[in-house]
Structure formats: C-alpha cells, structure tokens
C-alpha positions as CSV (number, residue, x, y, z in Angstrom):
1,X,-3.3,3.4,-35.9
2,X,-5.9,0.9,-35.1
3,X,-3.0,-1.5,-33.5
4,X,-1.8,1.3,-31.3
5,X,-5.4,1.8,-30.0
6,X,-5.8,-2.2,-29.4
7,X,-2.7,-2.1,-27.4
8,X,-3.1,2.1,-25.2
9,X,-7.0,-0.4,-24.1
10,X,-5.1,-3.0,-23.4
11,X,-2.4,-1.2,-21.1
12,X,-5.3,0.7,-19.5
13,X,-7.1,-2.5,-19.2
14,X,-4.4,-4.4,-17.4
15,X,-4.0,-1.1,-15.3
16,X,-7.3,-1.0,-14.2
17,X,-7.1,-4.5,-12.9
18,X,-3.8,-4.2,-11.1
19,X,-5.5,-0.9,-9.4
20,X,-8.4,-2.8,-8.4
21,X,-6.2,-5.7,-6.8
22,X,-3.9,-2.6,-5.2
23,X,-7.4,-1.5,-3.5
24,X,-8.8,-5.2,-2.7
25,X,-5.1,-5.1,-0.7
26,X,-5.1,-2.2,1.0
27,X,-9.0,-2.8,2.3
28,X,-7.3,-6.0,3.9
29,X,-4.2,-4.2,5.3
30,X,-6.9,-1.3,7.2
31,X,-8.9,-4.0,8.2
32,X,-5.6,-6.1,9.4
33,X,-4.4,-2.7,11.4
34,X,-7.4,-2.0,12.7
35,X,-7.4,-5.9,14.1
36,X,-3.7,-4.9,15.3
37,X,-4.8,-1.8,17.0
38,X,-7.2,-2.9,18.4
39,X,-10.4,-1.1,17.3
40,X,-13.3,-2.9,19.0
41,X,-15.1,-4.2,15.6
42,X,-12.0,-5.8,13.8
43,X,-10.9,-7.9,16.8
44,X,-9.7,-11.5,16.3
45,X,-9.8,-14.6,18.3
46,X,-5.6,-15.0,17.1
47,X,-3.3,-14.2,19.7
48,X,-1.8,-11.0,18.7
49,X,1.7,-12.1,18.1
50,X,-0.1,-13.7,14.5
51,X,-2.0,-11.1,13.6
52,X,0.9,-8.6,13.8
53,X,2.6,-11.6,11.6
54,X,-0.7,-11.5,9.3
55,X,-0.6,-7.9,9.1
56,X,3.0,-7.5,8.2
57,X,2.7,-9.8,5.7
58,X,-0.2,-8.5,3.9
59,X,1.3,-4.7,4.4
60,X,4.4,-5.8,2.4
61,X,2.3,-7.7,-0.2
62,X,0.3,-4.4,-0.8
63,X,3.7,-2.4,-0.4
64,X,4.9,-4.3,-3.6
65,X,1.9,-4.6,-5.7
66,X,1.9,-0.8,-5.1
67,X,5.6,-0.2,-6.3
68,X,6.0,-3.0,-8.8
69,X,2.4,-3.1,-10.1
70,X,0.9,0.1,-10.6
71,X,4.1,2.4,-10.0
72,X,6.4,0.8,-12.2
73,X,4.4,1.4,-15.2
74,X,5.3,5.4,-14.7
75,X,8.4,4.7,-13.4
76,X,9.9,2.8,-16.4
77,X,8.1,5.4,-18.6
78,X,5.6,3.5,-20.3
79,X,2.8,6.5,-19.2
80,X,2.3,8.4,-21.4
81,X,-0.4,10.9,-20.1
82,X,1.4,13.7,-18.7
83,X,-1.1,14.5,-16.1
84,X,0.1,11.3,-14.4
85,X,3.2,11.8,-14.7
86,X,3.2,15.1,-13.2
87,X,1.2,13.7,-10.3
88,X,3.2,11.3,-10.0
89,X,6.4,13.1,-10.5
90,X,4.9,15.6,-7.4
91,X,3.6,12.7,-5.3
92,X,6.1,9.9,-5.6
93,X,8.9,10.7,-3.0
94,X,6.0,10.9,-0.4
95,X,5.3,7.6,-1.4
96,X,9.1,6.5,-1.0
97,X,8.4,7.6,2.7
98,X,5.4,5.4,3.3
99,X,7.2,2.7,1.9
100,X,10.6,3.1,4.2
101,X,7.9,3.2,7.4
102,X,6.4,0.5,6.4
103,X,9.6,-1.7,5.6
104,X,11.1,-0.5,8.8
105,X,8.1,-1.5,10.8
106,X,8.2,-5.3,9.1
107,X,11.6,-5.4,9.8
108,X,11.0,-4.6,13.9
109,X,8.1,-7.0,13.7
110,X,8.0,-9.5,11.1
111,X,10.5,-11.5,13.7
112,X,9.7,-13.3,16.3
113,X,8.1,-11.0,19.2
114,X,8.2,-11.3,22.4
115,X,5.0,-9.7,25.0
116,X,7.2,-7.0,25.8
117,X,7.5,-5.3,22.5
118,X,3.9,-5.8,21.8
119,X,2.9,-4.2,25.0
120,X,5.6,-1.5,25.5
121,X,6.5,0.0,21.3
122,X,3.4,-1.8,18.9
123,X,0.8,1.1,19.8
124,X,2.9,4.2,19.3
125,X,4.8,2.4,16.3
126,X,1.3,1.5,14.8
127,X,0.5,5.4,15.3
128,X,3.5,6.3,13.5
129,X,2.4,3.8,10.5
130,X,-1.1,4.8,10.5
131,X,-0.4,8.5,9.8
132,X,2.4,7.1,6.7
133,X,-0.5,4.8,5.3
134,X,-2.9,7.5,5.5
135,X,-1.1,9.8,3.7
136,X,-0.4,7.1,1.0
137,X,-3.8,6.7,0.6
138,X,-4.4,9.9,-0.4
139,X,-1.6,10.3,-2.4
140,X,-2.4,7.0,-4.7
141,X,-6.3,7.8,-5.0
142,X,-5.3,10.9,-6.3
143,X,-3.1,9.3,-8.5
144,X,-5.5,6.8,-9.4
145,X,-8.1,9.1,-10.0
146,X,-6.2,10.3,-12.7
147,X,-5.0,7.0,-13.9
148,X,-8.4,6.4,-14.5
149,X,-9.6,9.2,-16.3
C-alpha cells in the first residue's frame, strides 16, 4: 500500500512538472503570436519572415509537449481519476482541432516565405489560429484544473 502511494506522488509529481513546462510554453507561443501579429508591446527588431519561423517552431514544440507530455498519460490509460478522464474524454477531440490548425498553419509557414504571403494570408491565417489556441487554452486549464486537484 505504502509503495502504491510512493509511486500515484510520484506520477502526480512528474505531472505537475510536465504541466508547468506545458504553461512556460504556451506563455512563449502568446507572446511569439502576439510578436507575429503584431500587437504594439511584443514587437521585435527580427524581420518578420524569422519570427513567423520562431513562432512556428515554438507552436509545434508546445503542440507536442501538450499531446505527448501531459495528454498521453490519459490517453494510454495510466489516469486513473475518472473526473479527468471524463474531461478529457468530453474535451479531447476539440483539442484534435487545435492541433490540425496548428499543424496546418506550420506546414503553410514553416517554409521558406516570400513578402507576398506574409502581407496578403499571415493576418487572417493568424486570426484563424488565434481563435483554435484560444479555445485550447480553455480546454487544457480546465483540464489541468482538475489534474491538479
């Protein structure tokens, strides 16, 4: 009994941390797409064909740590709580649909860009991404809300 205690604080323990790196990430990918979008107190001195690089990159990286950190856990079935499951169960395709947006935009922009693209599709694209991220973020506090608990 006392071993299976050792190892649910452990579990939880090495949740917490990959939750807390999951939000250090996503702090830099707002901050990165608000450089990218231009809000006034996030610009950058980089030209904007590397900070769109920048921010794809990190997006991914957050993407992943996301889906093979924290998710996986629930996913493979090693939560047992069934609170987070449900959530999870109720909240994960919407997830699924944050994560296609997001691959999709990396794939448009993770290449090399020309002016053109930048100036004519990266606004409304970035508008399309914001509202998927947004609605991510809502979805995994909740879910981490509970995780914590």
């Amino acid at each position: 009994m006392a071993e299976e205690n050792i190892t649910q604080f452990t579990e939880r323990e090495q949740t917490s941390h990959l939750i807390e790196e999951l939000l250090a990430e996503r702090t830099q990918v707002w901050n990165l797409y608000c450089g990218v979008a231009g809000v006034e107190s996030y610009q950058s001195n980089k030209p904007m064909e590397e900070q769109v690089q920048e921010f794809c990159q990190m997006l991914v990286d957050y993407i992943s740590l996301g889906h093979f950190g924290v998710y996986q856990r629930i996913i493979e079935g090693s939560e047992r709580r069934k609170t987070i499951i449900e959530a999870a169960e109720r909240i994960y395709p919407q997830i699924v649909q944050a994560t296609e947006a997001v691959l999709k935009f990396n794939e448009k922009y993770q290449q090399a860009l020309t002016p053109a693209i930048i100036l004519n599709q990266l606004a409304d694209d970035l508008s399309v991404l914001g509202d998927q991220l947004a609605t991510r973020i809502e979805l995994e506090d909740e879910l981490i809300s509970k995780m914590l608990a």
